[in-house]
DOKOLVO-102560 format. One line per field, with one value per atom (N, C-alpha, C, O, CB): residue number from 1; residue in one letter; x, y, z. Coordinates in steps of 0.02 Angstrom, whole numbers, always signed. Glycine has a CB too. Layout:
residues N
rodren <- NUM  ...
voza <- a  ...
x <- X  ...
y <- Y  ...
z <- Z  ...
END
This chain:
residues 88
rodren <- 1  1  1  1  1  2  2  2  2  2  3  3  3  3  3  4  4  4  4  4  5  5  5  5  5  6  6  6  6  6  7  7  7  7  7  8  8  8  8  8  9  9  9  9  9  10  10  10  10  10  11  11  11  11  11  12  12  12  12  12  13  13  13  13  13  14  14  14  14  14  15  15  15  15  15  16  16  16  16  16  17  17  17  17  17  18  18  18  18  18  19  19  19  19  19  20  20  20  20  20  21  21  21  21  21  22  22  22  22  22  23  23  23  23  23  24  24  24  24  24  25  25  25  25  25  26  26  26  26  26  27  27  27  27  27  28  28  28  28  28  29  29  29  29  29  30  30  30  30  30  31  31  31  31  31  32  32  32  32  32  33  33  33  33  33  34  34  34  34  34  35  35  35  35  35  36  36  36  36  36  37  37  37  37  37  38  38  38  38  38  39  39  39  39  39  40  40  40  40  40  41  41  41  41  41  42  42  42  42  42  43  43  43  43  43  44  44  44  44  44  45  45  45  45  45  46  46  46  46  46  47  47  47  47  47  48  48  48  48  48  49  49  49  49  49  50  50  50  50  50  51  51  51  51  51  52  52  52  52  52  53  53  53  53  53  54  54  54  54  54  55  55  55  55  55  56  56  56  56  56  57  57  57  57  57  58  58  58  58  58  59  59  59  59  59  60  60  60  60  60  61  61  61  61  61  62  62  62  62  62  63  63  63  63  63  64  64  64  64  64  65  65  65  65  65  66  66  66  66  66  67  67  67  67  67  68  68  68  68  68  69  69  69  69  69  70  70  70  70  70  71  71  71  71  71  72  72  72  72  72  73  73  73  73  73  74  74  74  74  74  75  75  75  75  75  76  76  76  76  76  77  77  77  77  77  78  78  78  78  78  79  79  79  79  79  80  80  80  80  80  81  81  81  81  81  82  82  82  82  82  83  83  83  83  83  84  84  84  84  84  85  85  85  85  85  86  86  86  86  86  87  87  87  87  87  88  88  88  88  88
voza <- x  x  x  x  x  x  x  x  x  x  x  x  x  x  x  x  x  x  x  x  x  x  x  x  x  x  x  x  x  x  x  x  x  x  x  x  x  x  x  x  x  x  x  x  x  x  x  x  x  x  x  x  x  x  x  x  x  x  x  x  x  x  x  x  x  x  x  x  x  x  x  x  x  x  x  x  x  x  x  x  x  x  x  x  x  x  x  x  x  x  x  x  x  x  x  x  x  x  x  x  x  x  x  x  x  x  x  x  x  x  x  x  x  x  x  x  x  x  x  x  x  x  x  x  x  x  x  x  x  x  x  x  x  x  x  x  x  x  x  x  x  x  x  x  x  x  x  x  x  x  x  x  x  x  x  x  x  x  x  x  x  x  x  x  x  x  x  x  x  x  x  x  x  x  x  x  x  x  x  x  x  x  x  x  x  x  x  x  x  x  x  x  x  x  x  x  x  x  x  x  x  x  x  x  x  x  x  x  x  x  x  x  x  x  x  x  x  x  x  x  x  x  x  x  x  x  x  x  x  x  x  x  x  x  x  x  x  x  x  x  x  x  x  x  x  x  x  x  x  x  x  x  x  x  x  x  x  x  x  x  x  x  x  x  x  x  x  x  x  x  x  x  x  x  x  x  x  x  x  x  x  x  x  x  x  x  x  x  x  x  x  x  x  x  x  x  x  x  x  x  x  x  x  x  x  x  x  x  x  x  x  x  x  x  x  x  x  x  x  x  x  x  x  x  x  x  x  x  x  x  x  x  x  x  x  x  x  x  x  x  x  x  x  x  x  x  x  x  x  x  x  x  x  x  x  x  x  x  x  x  x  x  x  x  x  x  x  x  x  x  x  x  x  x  x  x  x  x  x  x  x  x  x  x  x  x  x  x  x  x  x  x  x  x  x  x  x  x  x  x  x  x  x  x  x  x  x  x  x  x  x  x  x  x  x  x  x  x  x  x  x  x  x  x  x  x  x  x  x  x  x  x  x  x  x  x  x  x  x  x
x <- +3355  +3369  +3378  +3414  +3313  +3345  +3344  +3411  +3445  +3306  +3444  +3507  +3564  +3612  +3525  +3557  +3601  +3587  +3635  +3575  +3526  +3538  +3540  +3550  +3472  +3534  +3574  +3642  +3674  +3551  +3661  +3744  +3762  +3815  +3764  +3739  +3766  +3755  +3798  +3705  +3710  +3662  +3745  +3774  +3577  +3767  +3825  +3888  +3935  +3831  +3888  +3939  +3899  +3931  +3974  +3867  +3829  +3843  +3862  +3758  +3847  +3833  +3777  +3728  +3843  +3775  +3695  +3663  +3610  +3683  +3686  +3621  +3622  +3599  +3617  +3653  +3668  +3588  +3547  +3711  +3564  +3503  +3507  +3458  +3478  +3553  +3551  +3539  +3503  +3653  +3573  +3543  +3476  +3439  +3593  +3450  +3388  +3343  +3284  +3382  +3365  +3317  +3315  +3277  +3322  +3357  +3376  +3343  +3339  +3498  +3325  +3285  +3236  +3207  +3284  +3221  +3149  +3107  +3048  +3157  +3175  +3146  +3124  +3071  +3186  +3190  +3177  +3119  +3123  +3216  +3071  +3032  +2976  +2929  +3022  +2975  +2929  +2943  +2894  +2948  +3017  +3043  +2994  +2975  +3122  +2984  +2965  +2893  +2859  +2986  +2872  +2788  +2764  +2792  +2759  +2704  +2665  +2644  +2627  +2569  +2646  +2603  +2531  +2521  +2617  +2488  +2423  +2386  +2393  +2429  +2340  +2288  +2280  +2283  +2198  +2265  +2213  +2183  +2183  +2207  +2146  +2070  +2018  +1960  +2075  +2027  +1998  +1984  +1935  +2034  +2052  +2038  +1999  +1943  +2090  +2010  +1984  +1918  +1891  +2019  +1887  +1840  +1821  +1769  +1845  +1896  +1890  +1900  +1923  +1953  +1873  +1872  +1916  +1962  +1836  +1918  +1980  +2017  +2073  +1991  +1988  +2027  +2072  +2133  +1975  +2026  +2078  +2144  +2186  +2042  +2134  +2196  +2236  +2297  +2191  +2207  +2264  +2275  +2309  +2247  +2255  +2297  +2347  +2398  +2252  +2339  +2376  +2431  +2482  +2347  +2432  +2457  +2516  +2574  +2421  +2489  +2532  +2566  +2612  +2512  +2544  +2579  +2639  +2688  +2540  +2655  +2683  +2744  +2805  +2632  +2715  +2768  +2809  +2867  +2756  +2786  +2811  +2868  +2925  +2708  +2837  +2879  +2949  +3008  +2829  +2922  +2997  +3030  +3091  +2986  +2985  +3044  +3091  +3148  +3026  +3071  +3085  +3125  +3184  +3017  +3126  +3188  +3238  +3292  +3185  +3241  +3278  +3324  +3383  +3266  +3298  +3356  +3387  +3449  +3342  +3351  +3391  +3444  +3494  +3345  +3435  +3497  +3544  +3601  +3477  +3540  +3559  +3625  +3686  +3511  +3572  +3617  +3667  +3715  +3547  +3626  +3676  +3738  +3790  +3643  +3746  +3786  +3848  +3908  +3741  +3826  +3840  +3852  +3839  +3828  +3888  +3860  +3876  +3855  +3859  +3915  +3923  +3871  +3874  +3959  +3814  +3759  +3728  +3723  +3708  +3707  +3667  +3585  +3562  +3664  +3548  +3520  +3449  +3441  +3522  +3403  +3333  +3297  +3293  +3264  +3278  +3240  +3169  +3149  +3238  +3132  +3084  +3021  +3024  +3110  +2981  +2941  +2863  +2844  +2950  +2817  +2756  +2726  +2750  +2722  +2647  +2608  +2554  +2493  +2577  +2606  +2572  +2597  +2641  +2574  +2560  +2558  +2619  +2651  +2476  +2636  +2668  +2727  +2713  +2620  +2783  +2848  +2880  +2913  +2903  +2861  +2919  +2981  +2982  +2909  +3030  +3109  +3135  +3167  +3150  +3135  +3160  +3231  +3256  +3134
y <- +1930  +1917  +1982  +1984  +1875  +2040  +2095  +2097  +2070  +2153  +2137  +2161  +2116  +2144  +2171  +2058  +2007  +2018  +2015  +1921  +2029  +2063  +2137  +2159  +2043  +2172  +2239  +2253  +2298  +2276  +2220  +2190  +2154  +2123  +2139  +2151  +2070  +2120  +2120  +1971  +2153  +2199  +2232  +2194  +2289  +2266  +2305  +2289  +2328  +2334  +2187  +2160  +2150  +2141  +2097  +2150  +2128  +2161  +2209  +2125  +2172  +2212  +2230  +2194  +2185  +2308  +2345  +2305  +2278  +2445  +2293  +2235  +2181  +2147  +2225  +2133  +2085  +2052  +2089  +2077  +1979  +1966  +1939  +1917  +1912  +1944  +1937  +2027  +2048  +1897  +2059  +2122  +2140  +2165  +2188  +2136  +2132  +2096  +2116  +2121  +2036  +2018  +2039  +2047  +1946  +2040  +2068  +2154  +2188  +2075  +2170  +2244  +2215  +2207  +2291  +2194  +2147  +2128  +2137  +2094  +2087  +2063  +2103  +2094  +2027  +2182  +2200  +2253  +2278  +2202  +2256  +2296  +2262  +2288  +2353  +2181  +2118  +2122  +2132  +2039  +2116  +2100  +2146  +2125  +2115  +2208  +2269  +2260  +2279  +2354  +2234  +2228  +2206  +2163  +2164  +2243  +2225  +2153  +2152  +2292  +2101  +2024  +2065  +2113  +1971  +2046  +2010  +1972  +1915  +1967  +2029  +1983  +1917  +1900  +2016  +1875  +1830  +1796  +1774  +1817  +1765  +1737  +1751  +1762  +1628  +1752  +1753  +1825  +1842  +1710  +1866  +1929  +1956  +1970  +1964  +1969  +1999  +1989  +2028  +2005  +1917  +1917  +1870  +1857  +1973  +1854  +1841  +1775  +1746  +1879  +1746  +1653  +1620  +1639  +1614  +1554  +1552  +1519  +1498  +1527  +1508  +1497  +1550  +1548  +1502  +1609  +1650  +1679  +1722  +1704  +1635  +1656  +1607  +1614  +1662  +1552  +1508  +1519  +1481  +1428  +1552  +1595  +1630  +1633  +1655  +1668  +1716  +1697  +1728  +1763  +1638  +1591  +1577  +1590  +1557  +1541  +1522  +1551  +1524  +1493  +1622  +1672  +1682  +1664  +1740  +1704  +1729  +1652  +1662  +1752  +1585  +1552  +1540  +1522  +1508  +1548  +1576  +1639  +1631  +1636  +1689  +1738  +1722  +1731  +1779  +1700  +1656  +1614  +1607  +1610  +1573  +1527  +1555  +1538  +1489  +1636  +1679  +1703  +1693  +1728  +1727  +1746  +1704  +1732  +1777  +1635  +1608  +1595  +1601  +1592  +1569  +1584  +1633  +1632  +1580  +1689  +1770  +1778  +1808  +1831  +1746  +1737  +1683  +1703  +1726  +1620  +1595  +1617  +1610  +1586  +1650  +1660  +1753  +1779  +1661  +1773  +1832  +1807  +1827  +1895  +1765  +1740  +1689  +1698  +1708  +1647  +1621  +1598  +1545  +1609  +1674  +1661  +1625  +1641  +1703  +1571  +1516  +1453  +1408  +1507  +1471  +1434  +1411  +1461  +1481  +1353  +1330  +1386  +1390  +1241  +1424  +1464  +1414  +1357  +1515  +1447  +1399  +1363  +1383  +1462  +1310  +1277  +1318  +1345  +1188  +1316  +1374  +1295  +1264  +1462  +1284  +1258  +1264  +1321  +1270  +1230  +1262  +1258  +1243  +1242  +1274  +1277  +1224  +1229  +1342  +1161  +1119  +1093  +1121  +1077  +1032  +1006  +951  +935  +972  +925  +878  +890  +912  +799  +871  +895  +837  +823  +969  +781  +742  +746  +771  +696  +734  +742  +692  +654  +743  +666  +627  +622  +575  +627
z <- +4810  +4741  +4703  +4653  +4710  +4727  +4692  +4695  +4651  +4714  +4757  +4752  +4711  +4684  +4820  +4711  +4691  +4597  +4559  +4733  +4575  +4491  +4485  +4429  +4438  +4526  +4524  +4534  +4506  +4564  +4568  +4559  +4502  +4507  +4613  +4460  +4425  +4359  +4315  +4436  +4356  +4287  +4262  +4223  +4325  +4271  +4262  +4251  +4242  +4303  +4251  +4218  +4153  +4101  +4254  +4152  +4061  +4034  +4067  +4036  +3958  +3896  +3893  +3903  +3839  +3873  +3889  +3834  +3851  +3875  +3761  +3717  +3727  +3681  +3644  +3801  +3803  +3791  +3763  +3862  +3814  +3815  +3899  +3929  +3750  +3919  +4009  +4031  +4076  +4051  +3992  +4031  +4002  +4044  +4027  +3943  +3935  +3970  +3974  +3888  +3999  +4048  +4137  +4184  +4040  +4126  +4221  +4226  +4277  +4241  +4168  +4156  +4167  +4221  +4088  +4112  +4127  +4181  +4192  +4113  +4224  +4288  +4337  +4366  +4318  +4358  +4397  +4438  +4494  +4391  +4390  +4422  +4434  +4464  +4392  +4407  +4421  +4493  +4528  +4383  +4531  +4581  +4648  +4702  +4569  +4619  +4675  +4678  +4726  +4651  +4633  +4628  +4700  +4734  +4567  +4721  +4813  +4780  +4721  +4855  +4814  +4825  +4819  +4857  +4918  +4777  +4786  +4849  +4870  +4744  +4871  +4937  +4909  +4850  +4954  +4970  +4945  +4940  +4998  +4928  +4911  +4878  +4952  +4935  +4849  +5016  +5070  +5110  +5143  +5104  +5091  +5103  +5055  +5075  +5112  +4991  +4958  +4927  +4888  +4930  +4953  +4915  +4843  +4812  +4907  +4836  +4745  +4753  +4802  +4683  +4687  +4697  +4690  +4655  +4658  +4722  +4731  +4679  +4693  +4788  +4607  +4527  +4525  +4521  +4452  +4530  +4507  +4557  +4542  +4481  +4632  +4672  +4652  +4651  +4751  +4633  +4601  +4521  +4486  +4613  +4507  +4428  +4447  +4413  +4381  +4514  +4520  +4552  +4541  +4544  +4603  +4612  +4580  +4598  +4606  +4517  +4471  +4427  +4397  +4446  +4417  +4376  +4415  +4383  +4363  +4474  +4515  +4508  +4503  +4586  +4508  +4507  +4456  +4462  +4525  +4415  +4310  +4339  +4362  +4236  +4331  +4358  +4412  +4400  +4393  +4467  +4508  +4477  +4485  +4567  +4424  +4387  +4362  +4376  +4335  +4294  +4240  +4320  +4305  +4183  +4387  +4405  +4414  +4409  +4452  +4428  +4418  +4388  +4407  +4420  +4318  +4261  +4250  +4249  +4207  +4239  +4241  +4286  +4268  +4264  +4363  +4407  +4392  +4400  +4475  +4373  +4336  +4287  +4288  +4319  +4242  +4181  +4199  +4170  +4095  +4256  +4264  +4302  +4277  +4306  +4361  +4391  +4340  +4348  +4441  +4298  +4262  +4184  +4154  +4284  +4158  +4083  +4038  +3982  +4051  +4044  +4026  +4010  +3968  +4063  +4070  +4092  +4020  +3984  +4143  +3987  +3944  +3953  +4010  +3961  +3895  +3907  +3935  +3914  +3851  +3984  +4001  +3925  +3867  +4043  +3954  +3902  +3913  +3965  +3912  +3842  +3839  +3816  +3763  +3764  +3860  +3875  +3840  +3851  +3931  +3804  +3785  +3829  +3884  +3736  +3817  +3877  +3882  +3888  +3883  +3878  +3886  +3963  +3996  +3827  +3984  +4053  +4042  +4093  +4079  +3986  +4013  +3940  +3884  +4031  +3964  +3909  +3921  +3970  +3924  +3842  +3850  +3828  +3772  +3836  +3847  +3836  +3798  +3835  +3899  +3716  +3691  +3686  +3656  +3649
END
């Protein structure tokens, strides 16, 4: 995925808000994985925080690929942080 928005970064407009995010993303991208909960010791709430951060983050790359590949693309729906989102 990296290479595929480092390719893509350089058709954007530098104030675009797709190249502001594909900046954004990419140094999320290089970050080492997190041990876990068994190697390290730590409980396992917080390997599933970390867990779940990490899947936030894959979502947030998603769209960014998304919307770099496609800028036409309708922009992501921005979600609260609640558990359940009804769609009227």
């Amino acid at each position: 995925m990296r290479s595929v928005l480092e390719s893509q970064r350089p058709k954007h407009e530098a104030n675009s808000d797709t190249a502001f995010m594909i900046d954004e993303l990419l140094p999320q991208l290089s970050s080492p994985d997190r041990r876990s909960a068994a190697e390290s010791g730590v409980s396992v709430s917080r390997d599933l925080s970390a867990v779940l951060k990490n899947l936030k983050k894959l979502e947030h790359s998603f769209d960014v690929l998304n919307l770099a590949l496609d800028p036409n693309a309708p922009p992501p729906r921005r979600q609260s942080n609640a558990f359940f989102v009804v769609d009227v």
